[in-house]
N, C-alpha and C positions, 0 to 999 in steps of 0.2 A: 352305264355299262352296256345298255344294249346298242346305241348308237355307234361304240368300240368294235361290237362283233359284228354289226352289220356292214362296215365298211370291205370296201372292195378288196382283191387278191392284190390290185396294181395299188394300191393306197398303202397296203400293210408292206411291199416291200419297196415300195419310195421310205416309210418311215422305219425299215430295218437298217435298212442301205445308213442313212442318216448318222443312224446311233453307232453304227458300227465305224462312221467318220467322224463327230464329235468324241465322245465320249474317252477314247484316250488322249486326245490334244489337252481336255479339261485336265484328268492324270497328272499327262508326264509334264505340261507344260505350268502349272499349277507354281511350284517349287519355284521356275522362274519369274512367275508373276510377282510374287511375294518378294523375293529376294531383290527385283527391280525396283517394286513399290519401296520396298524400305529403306534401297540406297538412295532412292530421290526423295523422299522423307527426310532422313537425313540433311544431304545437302541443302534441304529448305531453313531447317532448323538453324543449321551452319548461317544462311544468309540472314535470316530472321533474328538470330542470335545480338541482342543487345550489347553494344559498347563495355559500360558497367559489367556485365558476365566474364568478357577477358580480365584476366587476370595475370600478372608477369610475374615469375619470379626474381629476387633481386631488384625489383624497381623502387623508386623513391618518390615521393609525392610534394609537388610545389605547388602552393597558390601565389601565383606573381600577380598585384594588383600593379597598377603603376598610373599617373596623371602627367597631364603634361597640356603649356601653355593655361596656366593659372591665369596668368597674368595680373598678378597682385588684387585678385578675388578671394574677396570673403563671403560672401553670397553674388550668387548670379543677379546681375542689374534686368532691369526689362518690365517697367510697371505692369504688363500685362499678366506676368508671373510672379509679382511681386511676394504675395501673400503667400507662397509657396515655398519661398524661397530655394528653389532651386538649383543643387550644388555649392548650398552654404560649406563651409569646413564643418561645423555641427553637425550634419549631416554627413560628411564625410568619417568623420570621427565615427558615429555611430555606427556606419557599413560595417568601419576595420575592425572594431569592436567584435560584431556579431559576425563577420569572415573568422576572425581569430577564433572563435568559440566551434566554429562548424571547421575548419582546417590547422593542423598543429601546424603545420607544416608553409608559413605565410612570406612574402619578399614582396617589402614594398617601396615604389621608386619613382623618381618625380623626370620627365622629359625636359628639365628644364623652361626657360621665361615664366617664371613662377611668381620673382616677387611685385613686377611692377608692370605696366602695360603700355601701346605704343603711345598713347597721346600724355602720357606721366614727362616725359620730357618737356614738353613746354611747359608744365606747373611752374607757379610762381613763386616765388621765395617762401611765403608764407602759408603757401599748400604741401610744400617739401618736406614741412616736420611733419605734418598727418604721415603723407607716405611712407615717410621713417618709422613711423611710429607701428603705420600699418604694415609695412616688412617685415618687422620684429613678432608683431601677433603671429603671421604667418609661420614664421621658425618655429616659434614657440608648440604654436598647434601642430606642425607637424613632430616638433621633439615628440608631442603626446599621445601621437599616432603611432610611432615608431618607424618613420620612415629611413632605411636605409643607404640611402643615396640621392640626391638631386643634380642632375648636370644643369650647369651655368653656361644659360642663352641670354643673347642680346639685348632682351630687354632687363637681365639682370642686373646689368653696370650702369642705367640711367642715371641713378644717385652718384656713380663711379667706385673706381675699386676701393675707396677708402673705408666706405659705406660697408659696401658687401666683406670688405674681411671683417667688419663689426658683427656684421650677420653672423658668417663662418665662425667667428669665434661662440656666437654661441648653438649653432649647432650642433647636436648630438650625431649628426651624418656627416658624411664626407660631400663637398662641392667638388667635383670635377672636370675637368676640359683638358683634353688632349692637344689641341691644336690653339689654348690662346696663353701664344707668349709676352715675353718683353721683347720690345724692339731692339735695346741696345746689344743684349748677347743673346739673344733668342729661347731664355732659360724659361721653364712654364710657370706661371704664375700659380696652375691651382696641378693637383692631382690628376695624371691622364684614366687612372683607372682606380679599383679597388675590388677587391674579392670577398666576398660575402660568404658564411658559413652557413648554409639555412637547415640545421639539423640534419647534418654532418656532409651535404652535399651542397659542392663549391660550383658558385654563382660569380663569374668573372664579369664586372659592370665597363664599361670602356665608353667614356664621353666626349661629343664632340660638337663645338659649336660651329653654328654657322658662320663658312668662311669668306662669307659677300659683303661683311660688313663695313662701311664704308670709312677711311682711314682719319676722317675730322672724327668720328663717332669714339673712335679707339683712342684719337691722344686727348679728346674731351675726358675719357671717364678716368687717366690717369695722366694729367697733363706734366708731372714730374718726371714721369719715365712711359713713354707712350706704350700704347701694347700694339700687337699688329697678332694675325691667323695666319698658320699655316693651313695647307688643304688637308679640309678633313680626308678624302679618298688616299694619300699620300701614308699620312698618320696612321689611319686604319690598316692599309698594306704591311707597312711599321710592326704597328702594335699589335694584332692580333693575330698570328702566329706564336708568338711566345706565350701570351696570354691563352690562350686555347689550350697550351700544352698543360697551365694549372689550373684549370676549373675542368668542371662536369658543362653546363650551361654558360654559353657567352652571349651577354645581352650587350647592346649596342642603343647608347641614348645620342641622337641623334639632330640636333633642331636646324636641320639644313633642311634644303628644298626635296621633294618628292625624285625628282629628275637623279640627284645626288647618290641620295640615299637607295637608288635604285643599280646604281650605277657599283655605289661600292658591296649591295650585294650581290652581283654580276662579276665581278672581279677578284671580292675576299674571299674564299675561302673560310669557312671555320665559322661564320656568325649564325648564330641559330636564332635570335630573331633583334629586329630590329625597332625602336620605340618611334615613329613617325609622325612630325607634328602637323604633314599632308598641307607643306607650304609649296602651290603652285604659280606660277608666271606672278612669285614674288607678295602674292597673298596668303596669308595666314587664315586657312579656314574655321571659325566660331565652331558651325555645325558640319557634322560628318556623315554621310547616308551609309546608310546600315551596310550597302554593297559596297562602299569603300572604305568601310574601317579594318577591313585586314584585307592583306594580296600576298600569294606566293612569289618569291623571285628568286629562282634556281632553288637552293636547300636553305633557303632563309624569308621568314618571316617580316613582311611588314607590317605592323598591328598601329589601328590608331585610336584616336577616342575624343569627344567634345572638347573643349576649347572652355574656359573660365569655372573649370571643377563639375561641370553641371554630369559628367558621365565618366564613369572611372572603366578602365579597360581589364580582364580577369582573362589569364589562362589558368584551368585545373590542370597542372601537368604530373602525368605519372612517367617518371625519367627513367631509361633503361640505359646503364652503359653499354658502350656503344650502340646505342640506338640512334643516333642521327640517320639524317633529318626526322623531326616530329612528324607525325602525320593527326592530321583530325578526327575526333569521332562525332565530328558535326554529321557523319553520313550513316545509312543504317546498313553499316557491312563491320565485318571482321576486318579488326587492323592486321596489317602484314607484319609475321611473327618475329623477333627481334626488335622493333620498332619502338619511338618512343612516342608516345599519343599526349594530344592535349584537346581540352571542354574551352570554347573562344565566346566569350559573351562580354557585354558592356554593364555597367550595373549603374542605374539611372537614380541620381540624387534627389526623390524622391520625397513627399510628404510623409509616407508611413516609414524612412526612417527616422525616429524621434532624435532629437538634436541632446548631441552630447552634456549633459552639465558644465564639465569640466573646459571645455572651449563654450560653451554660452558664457560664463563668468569672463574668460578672456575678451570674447568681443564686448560684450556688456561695458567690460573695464572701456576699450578704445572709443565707443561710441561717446560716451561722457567725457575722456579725454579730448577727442576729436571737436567736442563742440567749444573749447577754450582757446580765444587767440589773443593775443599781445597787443592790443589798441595802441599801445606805446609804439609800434614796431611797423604796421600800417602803414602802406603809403598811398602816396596821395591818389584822389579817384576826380581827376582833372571833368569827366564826362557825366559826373552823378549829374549837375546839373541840366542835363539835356534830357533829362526824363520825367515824365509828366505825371505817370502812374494812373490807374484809371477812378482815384478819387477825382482828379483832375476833368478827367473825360467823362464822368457822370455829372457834371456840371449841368452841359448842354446836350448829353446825347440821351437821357433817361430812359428812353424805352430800348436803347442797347445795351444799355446796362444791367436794365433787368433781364433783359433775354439770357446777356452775359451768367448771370447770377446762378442759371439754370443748366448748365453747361459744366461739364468734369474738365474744364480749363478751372475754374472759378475755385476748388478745391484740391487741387494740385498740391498743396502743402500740404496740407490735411494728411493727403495720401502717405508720405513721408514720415511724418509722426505717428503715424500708427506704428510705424516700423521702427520709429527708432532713427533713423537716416536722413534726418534735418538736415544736421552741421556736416552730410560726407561730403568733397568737394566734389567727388564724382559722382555725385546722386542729383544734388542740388539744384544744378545750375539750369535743369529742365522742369524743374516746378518754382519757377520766381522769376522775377521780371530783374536785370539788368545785374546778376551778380558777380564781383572781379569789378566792374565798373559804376555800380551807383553803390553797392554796399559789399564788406567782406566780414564785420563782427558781427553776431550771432542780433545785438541790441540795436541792430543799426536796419533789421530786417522790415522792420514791420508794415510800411506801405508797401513795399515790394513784393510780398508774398501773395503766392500762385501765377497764373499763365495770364498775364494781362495786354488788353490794348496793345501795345508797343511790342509786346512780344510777336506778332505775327504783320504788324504793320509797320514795325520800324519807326524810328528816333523822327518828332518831327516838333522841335521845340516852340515852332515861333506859328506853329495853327489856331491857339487860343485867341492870338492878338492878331493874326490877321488870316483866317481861316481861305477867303479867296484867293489869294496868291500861294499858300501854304496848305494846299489841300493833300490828304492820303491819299497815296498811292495805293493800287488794288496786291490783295494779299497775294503773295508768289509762296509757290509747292515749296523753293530754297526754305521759307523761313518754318516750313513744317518737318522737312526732311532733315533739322539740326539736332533732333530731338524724335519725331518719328522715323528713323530709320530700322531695319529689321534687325541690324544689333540691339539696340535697345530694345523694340514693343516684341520681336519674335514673330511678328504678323507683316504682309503686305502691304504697304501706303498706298492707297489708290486714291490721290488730291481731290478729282473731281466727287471722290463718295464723299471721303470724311470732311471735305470742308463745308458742304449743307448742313452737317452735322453741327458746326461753331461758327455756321456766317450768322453776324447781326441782319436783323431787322434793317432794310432799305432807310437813308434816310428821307426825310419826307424835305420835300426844297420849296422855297416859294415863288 
């Protein structure tokens, strides 16, 4: 206090002056400050405001799972992943299970090439019935899933269409394809569409096969009455206009090329998303990066997803009529009001989910099936004879044998029967030495079993009996990459690593 009163005359009115300039700005300007602060409060709240907190009146709620390019998989192949089994149907079963439990409201639909796969055409007569047999599981398991639709792609008529209407008939879905007719009067052989009720909002399905398919391919799978494709972009221009005027949601299955399918959301009108099996410069991609499994194109969606079940594709949609086009709340903003919004994830057929009973019992069944073949029926294996088997080659080479021995070539079968997948003909033929050619019945296996000798150095009959003129040839990447390739292991081959890993011991010369 006294340092207060000792201050000078020019001190006290520099600090009058002052008070007499703040002290009403603090006042009158106060009111504004507040009322400023709390409109941009506000609008933070607004930005900040969670997806989940919008709420629409009148909306409808869809969980659309859908697969596409199976390719007459029942668990994902890939010894690396074996024990995993990743993207089995079990597994898949189990998802739609526990989706149906957490969404009433579910539509689930297959992209088509579902039941068989590209290299299933050259099987041989007496790998046909497995296939058959494995088709049939496939139906089956999806009856038990409840899927509501599968469009029929190219690789569905391998067997041919006599096949597939066996399927169809017992399907509990609809197959259909818009654009694949008969040749003679151009009539369609399967259903271009179907309309789905998903508790009480209409789900317009429109299917179309790829129209590149080559015209031997077409009158192989019905050589009585050939079929031929019209263009699917043609079809769609067609068909979906009328079709949009009776659903809420028009989905579009699709198993043409990327370029296509890009093309007819560009042009059509009215498709609100489109099921993409992301086939570029005529390859069919396995695996899909997380940045290209969906893309915008004009007001329609291109959503994609793994290749052989291994990742199933999910929109949460909450539907608003007339809310076209959806928008995402993959972002953290308020949707634009009117609007219908959809949650875009992939959902990964995974270990922890537990694999269904009711489709284990079916595959169970095929695997026991699968290992029965007709010896009577059998034809001839003119080349068994040219194989030596490395009983043979532990004659004279004994310390490669043992090295062999120590080597995950050497239990290659083994690996198989843990699983179950001895006798699949698409499992097989890369843990055993010379099968289709030295042996095909189950009893006819047993020097041949695992990755032997000849498997990486090739047929060389006549080296026992005369080893200097008949000598191996050094092992090439070709006879590794038949069997390690990344469809199969999931991993990069790099020859020069993994072959230190399985070369024999040098032999020693005199």
């Amino acid at each position: 206090m006294k340092a207060i009163l000792m201050r000078s005359l020019p001190q006290w009115l520099t600090i009058t002056v002052l008070a007499i300039m703040v002290i009403p700005a603090i006042v009158v300007e106060r009111p504004y400050a507040e009322a400023e602060k709390s409109e941009k409060t506000t609008s933070a709240d607004d930005e900040k405001q969670t997806p989940e907190a919008v709420t629409s009146e009148g909306s409808s709620n869809l969980f659309l799972v859908y697969s596409v390019n199976n390719v007459g998989y029942i668990d994902v192949c890939g010894c690396k992943r074996k024990k995993v089994r990743q993207g089995s149907l079990t597994r898949r079963a189990s998802y739609v299970k526990q989706a149906r439990f957490h969404h009433d409201n579910l539509c689930l639909l297959d992209g088509g090439n579902t039941l068989f796969g590209p290299d299933d055409g050259k099987a041989k007569d007496f790998e046909k019935r497995q296939l058959h047999e494995k088709a049939k599981l496939i139906v089956e398991s999806y009856n038990r899933m409840g899927y509501q639709a599968m469009l029929v792609g190219h690789h569905d008529i391998t067997m041919g269409l006599e096949k597939l209407r066996e399927y169809q008939g017992m399907a509990k879905f609809p197959f259909i394809s818009a654009n694949m007719r008969f040749k003679d009067d151009s009539s369609r052989v399967f259903d271009p569409t179907t309309i789905l009720d998903c508790d009480g909002l209409k789900v317009g399905v429109l299917g179309l096969t790829i129209d590149t398919i080559p015209e031997y391919y077409l009158n192989r799978a019905n050589p009585e009455r050939p079929l031929h494709l019209t263009s699917a972009l043609e079809e769609a221009k067609a068909l979906v206009p009328e079709l949009r005027k009776q659903c809420d949601i028009l989905i579009l299955l699709s198993a043409n090329s990327t370029e296509t399918n890009r093309q007819i959301a560009t042009e059509v009108g009215g498709i609100d998303l489109i099921v993409d099996p992301y086939i570029e410069l005529g390859n069919h991609k396995v695996w899909v990066d997380e940045e290209l499994s969906m893309e915008q194109v004009g007001e329609t969606l291109l959503v994609r997803t793994d290749a052989q079940g291994a990742r199933l594709g999910t929109l949460d949609i909450d539907w608003i009529e007339n809310g076209r086009p959806m928008v995402s709340l993959s972002f953290d903003s308020v949707p634009p009001a009117g609007r219908s919004t959809y949650w875009y994830e992939r959902a990964s057929m995974e270990p922890h989910l537990l694999e269904d009973p009711d489709i284990v019992a079916l595959v169970e069944a095929f695997r026991k099936g699968s290992a029965f073949v007709n010896t009577e029926e059998l034809p001839e294996l003119p080349h068994k004879g040219k194989y030596l088997t490395a009983s043979t080659c532990a004659m004279c080479h004994v310390e490669q044998t043992e090295f062999w021995k120590g080597t995950t070539h050497a239990d290659a079968f083994a690996s198989l029967v843990e699983t179950g997948d001895q006798w699949r003909q698409d499992c097989i033929a890369c843990h055993v030495l010379g099968y289709g050619q030295a042996f095909i019945a189950p009893e006819d296996a047993e020097p041949f079993k695992d990755v032997q000798c000849e498997n990486c150095h090739g047929l060389n009959p006549n080296h026992p009996q005369d080893p200097v003129n008949h000598p191996w040839g050094k092992v090439k990447e070709t006879s590794c990459l038949v069997c390690h390739n990344k469809d199969q292991t999931r991993t990069d081959f790099i020859f020069s690593k993994e072959r230190r890993k399985v070369a024999c011991p040098p032999l020693k010369r005199n």
